[in-house]
C-alpha distance (Angstrom), angle and dihedral (degrees) to the residues before:
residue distance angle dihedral
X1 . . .
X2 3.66 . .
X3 4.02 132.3 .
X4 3.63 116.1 -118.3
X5 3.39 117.6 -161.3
X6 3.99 145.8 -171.1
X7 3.41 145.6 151.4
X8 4.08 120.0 -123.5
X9 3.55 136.0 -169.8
X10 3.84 136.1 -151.9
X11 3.80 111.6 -119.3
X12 3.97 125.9 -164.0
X13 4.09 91.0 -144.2
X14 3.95 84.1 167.7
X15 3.69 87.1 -104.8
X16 4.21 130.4 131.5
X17 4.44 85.0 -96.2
X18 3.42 129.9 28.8
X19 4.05 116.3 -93.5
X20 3.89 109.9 -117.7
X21 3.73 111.3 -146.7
X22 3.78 129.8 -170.0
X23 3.54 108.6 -134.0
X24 3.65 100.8 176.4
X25 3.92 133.4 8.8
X26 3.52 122.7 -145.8
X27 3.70 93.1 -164.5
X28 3.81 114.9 -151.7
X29 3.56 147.9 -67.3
X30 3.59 131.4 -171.0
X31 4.28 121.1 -93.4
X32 3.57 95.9 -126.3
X33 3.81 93.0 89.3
X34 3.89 86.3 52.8
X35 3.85 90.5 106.2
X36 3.85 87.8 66.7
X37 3.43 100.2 46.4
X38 3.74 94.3 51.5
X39 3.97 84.5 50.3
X40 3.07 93.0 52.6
X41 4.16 105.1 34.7
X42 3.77 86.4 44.4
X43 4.34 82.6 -120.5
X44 3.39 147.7 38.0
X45 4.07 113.0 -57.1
X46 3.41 84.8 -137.3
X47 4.32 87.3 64.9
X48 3.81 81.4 72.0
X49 3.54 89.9 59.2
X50 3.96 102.8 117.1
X51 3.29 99.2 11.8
X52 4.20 129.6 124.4
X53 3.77 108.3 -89.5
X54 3.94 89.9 -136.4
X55 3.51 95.0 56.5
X56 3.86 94.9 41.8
X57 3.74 93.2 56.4
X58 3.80 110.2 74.0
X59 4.10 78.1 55.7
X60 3.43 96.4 50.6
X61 4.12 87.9 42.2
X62 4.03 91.5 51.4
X63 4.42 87.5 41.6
X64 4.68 80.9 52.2
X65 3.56 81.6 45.9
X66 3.65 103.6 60.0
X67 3.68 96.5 31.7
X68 3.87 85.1 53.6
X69 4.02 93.6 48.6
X70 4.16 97.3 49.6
X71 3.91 99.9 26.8
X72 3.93 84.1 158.0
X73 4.16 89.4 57.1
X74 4.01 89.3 50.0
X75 4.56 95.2 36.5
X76 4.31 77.5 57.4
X77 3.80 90.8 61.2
X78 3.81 85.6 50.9
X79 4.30 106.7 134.8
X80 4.12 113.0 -99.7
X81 4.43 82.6 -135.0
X82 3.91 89.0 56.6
X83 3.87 84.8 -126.6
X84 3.98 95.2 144.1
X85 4.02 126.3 -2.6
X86 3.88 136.2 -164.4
X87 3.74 100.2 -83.6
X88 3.42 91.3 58.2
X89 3.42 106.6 49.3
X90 3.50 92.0 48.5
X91 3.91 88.9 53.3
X92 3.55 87.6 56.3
X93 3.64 101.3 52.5
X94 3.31 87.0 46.2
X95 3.83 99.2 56.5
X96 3.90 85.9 46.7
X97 3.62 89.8 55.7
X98 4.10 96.2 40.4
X99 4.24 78.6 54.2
X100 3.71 100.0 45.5
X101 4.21 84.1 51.4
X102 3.49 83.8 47.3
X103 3.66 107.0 47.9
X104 4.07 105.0 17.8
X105 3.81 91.1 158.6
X106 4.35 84.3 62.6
X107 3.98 124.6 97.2
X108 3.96 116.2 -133.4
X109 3.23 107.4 -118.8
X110 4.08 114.9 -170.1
X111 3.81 128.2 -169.2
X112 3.80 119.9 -173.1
């Protein structure tokens, strides 16, 4: 199982509904580091799920912040099957963040 992220937009196209619009994709990354993101976030990543991308980033930037100070706290949480490491789920936080700074208008939309 894997977390697949993006970030979507409401569009007026004129039409009877709003058009949603991705306007940037996360892509995915595997659920085994979940335990350090929730450390780190405080909850589940998949709470954000939903939520305005401006108002999730100063969470995600304070999550990048402690993963970032104690990398040896977060490498210990590391899964036994090698299926997902540190580096990466700090890379992906951090492209959600860079995206939600990017697009803070956008909705977080999570599939997993």
């Amino acid at each position: 199982m894997s977390y697949d992220i993006s970030l979507y937009l409401n569009v007026d196209s004129g039409g009877p509904e709003p058009l949603e619009v991705c306007v940037a994709s996360i892509g995915n990354y595997t659920v085994n580091v979940a335990r350090m993101w929730t450390d780190a976030l405080g909850h589940s990543l998949g709470d954000l799920k939903g939520t305005n991308a401006g108002d999730s980033q100063p969470a995600l930037a304070a999550a990048i912040d402690r993963m970032t100070a104690n990398p040896d706290r977060y490498r210990a949480m590391e899964p036994a099957n090698g299926w997902g490491d540190y580096e990466g789920a700090l890379a992906y936080l951090t492209a959600l963040r860079d995206a939600c700074a990017v697009h803070p208008k956008a909705s977080i939309h999570i599939l997993h």
